[in-house]
N, C-alpha and C positions, 0 to 999 in steps of 0.2 A: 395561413402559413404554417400553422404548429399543428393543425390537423394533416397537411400534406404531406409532413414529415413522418406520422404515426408508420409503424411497420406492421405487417399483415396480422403479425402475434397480438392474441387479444391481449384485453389491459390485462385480467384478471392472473396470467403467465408471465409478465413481464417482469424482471428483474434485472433495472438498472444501479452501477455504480461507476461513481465519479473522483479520480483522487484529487489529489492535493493543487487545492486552487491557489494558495497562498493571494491573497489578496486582488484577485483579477476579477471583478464583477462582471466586465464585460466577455470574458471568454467562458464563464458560469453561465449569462443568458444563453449566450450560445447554442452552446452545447444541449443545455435545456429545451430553449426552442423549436431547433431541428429534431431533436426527440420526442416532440409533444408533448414534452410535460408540462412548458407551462402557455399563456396566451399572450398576445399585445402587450398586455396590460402586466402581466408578470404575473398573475394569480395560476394557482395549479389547475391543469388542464390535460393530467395523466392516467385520470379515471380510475382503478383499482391497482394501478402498478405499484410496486416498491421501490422507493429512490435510495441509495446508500452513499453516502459520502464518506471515504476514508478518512479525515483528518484533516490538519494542517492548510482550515482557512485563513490562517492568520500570516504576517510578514510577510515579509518581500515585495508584493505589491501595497498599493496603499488604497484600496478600497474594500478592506477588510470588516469593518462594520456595516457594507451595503452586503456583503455576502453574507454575514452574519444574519443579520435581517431580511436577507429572503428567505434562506433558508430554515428558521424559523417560521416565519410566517407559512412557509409552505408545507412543515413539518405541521402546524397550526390547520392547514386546509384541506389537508389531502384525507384527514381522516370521514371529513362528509362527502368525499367521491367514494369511499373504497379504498382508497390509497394507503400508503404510510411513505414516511420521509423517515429514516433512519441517519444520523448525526454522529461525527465518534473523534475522538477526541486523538489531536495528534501530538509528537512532541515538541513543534512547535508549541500549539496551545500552552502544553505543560510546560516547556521554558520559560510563556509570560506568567504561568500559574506561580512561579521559582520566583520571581522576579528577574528575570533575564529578558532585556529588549534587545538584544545585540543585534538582531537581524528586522528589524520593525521599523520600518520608512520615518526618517523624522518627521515629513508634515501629519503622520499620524499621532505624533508623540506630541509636536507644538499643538496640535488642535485638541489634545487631551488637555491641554495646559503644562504642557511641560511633563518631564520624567515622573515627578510623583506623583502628577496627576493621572496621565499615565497608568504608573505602577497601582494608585489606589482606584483604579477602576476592574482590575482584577482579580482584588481582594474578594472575599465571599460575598459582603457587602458593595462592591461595586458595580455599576449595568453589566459592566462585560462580564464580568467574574460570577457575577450572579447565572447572566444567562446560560456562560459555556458550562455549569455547574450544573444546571437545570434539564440541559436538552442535551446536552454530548456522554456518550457511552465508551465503555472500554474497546467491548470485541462484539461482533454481532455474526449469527446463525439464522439465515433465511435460506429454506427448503436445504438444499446441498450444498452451500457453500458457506464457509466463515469468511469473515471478512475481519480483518485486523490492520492498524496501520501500518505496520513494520515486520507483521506475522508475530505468533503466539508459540516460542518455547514449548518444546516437547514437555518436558518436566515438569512448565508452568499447568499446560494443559493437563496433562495426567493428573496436577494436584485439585484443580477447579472440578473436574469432571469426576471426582470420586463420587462426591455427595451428589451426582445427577447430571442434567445438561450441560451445567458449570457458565452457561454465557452470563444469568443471572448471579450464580455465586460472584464471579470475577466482577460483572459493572455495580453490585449490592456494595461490594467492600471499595471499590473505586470512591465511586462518590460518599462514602463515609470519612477515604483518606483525603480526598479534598475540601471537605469542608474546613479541613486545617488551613493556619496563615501561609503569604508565601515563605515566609525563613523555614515554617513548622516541616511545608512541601517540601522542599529542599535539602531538608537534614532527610527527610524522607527516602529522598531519590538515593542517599551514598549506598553503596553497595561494598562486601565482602567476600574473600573465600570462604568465609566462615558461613555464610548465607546458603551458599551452592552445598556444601558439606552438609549442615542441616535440612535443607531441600531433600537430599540424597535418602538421608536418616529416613526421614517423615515419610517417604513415598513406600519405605520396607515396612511399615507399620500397618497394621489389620486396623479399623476403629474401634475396636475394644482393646486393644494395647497400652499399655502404660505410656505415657507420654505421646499418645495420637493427639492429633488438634485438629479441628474444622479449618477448611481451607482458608475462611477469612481468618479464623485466630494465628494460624502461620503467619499471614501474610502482614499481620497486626507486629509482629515480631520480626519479620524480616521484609519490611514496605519496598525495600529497594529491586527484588526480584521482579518488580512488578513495573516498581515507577523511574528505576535507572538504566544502563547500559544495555544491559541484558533480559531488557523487558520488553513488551508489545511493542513500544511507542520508538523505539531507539536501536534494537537489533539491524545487524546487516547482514547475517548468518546466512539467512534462508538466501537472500536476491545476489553474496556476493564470496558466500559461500563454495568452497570445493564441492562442485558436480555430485558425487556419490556420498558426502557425508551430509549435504542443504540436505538430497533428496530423502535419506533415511531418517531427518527430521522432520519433513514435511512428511513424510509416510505415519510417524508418529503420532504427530499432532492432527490429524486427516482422522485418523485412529480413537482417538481420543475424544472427541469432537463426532464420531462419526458421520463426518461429511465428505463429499468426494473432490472439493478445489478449497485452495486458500487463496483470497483476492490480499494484495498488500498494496500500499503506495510507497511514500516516504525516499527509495532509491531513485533517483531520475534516469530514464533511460531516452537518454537526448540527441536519441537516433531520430525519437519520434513516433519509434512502434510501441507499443506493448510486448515486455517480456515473458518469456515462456517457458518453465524449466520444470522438470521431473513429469518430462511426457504430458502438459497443462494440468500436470495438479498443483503449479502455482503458478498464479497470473502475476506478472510487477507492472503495475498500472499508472504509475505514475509518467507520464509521458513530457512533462517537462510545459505543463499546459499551461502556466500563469506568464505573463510577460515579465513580471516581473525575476522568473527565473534566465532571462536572455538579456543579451547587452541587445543587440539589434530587432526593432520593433516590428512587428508580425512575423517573427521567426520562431514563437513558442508554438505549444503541438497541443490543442484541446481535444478530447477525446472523449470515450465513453466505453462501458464494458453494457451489455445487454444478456440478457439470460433467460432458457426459458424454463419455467419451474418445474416440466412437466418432464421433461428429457436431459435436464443437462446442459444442453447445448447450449454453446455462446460464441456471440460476436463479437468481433474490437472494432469499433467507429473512430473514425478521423476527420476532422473539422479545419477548417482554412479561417485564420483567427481574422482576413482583412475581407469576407465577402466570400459570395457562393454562387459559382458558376453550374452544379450540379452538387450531390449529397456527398460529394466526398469519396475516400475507401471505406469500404465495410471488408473485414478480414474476419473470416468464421478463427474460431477457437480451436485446441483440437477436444475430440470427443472425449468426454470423461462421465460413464455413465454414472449416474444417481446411487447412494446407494447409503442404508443406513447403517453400517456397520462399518465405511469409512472403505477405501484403496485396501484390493490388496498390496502386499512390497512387493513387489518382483526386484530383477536384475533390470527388465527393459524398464522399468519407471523411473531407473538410475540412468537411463541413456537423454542424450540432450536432444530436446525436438528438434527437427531440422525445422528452420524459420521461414518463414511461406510472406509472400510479396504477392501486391496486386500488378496485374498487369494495366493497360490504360483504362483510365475511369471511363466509364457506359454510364448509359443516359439514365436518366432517373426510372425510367419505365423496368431496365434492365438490369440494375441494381439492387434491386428489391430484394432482399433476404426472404428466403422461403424457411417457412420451420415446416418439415412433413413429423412424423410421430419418431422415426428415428434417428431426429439427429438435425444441424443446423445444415445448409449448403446455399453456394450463392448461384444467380445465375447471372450471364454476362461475362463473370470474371474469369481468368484463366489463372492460377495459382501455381507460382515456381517453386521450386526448391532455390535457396539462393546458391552460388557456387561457393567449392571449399575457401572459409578463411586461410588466410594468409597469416604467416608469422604474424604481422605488425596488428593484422584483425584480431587474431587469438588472443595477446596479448591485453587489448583494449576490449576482448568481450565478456572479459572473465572468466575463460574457459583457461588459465596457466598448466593445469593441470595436464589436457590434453596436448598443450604445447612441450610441456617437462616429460611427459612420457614418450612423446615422440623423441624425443631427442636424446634419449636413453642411451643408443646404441654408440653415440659420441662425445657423452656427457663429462668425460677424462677431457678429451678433446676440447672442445669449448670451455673448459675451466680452467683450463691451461692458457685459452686464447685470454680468458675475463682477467683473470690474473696481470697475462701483460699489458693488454691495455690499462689496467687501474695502474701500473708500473709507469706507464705514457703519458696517464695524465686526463686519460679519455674515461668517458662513462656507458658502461654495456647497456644499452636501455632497455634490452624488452627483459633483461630478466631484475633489474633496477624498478620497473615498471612494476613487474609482476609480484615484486618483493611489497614494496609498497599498495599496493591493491589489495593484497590477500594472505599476506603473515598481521594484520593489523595495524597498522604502520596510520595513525591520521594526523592529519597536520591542523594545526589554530590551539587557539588556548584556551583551555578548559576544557580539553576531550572533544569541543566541539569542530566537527571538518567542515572542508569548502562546501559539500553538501548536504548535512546536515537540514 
């Protein structure tokens, strides 16, 4: 069965990533098995590929220590095929690393023993605490693409990547700040203006300057650029981001990183596609794959990102979480060629990709992704342009921007209408909406929102 599913790209090109499972074992085999990576029996069976998991195995569902423990185990196997299994640390994780269960199924918590059983298993000395300490990473660089859970800060990037590659500097000083307790974590994560202002400082400095520091010694002194709000694991900047100022950050850090795509999870996008902004130099992969992110059972979206190392190109796979009549959609990426010196910026890399739809699923024979040398393409499929959003679409796609600039020419007008209706009694939604979506606005306690 897992060898059926292999696609024509040898192992040795392959570059798979998977985001955030949150505790769904069963939508994990999945996904794996229709990929070939692993067999029957669950042992890896992806031959020289690289597997990347964004993050955020843990919560919301409650079979989080079988996902744990495969993908260990498989991180454990793949290296006698050729393979690698790369592991990376999301903010969930870090919220149980905090001591924060807020979102962690209780029969995971009773079958810990209760809360502090629980909580001391995340401790450094605990299995879990030990493991996710052991095998999960900050941010990871294979061939041309970084992969982060929630995307890597321009400024952060500039400061890791002084002294070289920077993926190593940044995961070197990670797991140095977690070996600390959870209370230690936690004072860890608070964050300051005074942080960003010294950030600022530090990046105008030569390394022979008086008052330069190595990027981990910053980071020793201001832990929270890294481990709080405004860091890898927790940003929403890039996925939720105004259009032209995500993209000139993502042009940044592309920059920086000299790589040509940022893969992210962490946003859910509970369309069910994979997101696509700054022309695919940033993928938002999180597709809302774990059951445990849905009230109604087989309505979450497992998925898969694939890539071939040799051109760039990539595909988004899509999986039907209750059984499989055929392979599914496969939707090619758009083209982003390889390049070590990272994107140039243009003005078109600021434009939003128009979103591409499969048309009827074709038969397995005809669905086959072909990789020729330039470029991904599929055969069978016919791929639309979808037609223009609508007000109410705009609104809910994150695009406010282009809805606010459209409406420029009657913008007196309409705030005149906004006005009387709040005089009535009524609520303007879509710019109520849009207000809350993208001036920062989150609701729940403790900074932390509905999706989080």
């Amino acid at each position: 069965m897992a060898e059926d599913a292999k696609r024509a790209l040898p192992d040795e090109y392959r570059l798979i990533s998977v985001a955030d499972v949150h505790g769904d074992c069963d939508a994990l085999k999945l996904i794996l098995t229709k990929l070939g990576l692993i067999d029957a029996s669950g042992h890896w069976a992806g031959g020289r590929t690289t597997l990347v998991q964004t993050g955020d195995l843990v919560d919301r569902g409650a079979q989080f220590e079988e996902v744990l423990k495969l993908l260990v185990q498989l991180q454990q196997e793949a290296p006698q095929s050729g393979g690698r299994v790369i592991l990376m640390l999301g903010n969930h994780e870090l919220m149980n690393l905090m001591g924060d269960a807020a979102y962690t199924p209780p029969e995971e918590i009773e079958e810990a023993g209760g809360e502090e059983g629980w909580r001391l298993s995340w401790e450094p000395a605990g299995n879990i605490g030990s493991t996710v300490r052991a095998n999960l990473q900050g941010i990871a660089r294979v061939e041309g693409v970084l992969f982060s859970h929630a995307g890597v800060p321009p400024k952060l990037a500039q400061l890791v990547t002084r002294e070289g590659e920077g993926v190593d500097v940044f995961n070197s000083w990670l797991h140095r700040a977690l070996a600390h307790s959870m209370s230690e974590i936690a004072q860890m994560a608070a964050t300051s203006s005074r942080d960003r202002r010294d950030l600022d400082s530090q990046l105008k400095l030569q390394p022979q300057d008086e008052g330069a520091m190595t990027a981990g010694e910053f980071l020793d002194k201001h832990p929270g650029l890294a481990l709080g709000d405004p860091g890898p694991f927790w940003t929403r900047s890039f996925a939720k981001g105004l259009q032209k100022q995500a993209c000139k950050e993502v042009a940044l850090t592309l920059k920086a990183f000299r790589v040509s795509r940022m893969v992210v999870g962490h946003t859910p996008q509970f369309s069910g596609d994979v997101g696509v902004r700054c022309s695919g130099q940033l993928i938002l992969a999180d597709t809302a794959i774990s059951s445990g992110m849905v009230s109604t059972p087989g309505t979450n979206h497992p998925s898969a990102l694939e890539f071939d190392t040799r051109t760039g190109a990539g595909v988004a796979h899509y999986f039907r979480p209750n059984g499989w009549e055929e392979d599914g959609r496969q939707v090619p990426l758009p083209d982003v060629p390889l390049t070590e010196q990272g994107p140039a910026f243009t003005s078109e890399a600021m434009q939003a990709s128009p979103a591409l739809t499969a048309g009827a699923a074709p038969s397995r024979a005809a669905a086959d992704v072909a990789w020729p040398s330039g470029g991904a393409s599929l055969r069978g499929q016919v791929l639309t342009p979808q037609p223009p959003l609508g007000f109410d679409e705009l609104a809910e796609s994150g695009s406010c921007s282009r809805m606010l600039l459209a409406s420029m020419p009657t913008l007196a007008a309409v705030l005149a209408i906004v006005m009387l209706l709040a005089a009535m009694g009524l609520k303007p939604w879509p710019w109520r909406k849009c207000m809350h979506r993208h001036l920062g606005v989150r609701a729940g306690v403790g900074g932390y929102g509905l999706n989080d």
